[in-house]
N, C-alpha and C positions, 0 to 999 in steps of 0.2 A: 175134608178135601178129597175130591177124588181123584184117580191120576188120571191124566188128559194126554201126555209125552209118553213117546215108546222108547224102547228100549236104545234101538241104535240110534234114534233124537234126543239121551239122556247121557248117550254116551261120546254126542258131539257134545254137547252142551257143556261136560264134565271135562272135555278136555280144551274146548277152546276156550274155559274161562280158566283153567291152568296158563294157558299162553297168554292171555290178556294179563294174569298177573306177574307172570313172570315181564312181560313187558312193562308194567307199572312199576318195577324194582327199577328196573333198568336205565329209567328216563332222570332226566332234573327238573322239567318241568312241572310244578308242582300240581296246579290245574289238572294235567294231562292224567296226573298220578290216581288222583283222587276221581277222575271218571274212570279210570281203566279199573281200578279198583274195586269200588262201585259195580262197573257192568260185569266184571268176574263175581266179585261175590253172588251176584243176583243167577248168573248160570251157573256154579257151581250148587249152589241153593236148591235150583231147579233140575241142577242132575240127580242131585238126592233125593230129592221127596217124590220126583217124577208129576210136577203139578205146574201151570204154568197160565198166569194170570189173563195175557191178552189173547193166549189160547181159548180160555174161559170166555172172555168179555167175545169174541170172533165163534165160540161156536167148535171148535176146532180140535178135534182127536186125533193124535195119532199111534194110541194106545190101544186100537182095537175097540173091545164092546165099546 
């Protein structure tokens, strides 16, 4: 995989799926939980590796070269 996300789009990524899960602790309903969840792991995921799938599938760099 090559990385396709830059640095300070790695570094939202990293932090607004901190706040999606902290928002997923937060709730009761359980549905709610298990997407926020979900869509946090998947950005934090991709703040780490700096890779990012519909970026791929769209063509879409924002990583420079």
């Amino acid at each position: 995989m090559e990385k396709n996300v830059g640095e300070i789009d790695r570094i939202i990524r990293f932090v607004a799926g901190i706040i999606l899960l902290y928002l997923a602790f937060t709730l009761d309903n359980k549905i709610l939980v298990i997407i926020l969840s979900a869509l946090a792991g998947i950005s934090i995921l991709e703040g780490f590796t700096g890779f990012c799938g519909l970026y791929k599938m769209f063509n879409i760099n924002t990583g420079g070269k």
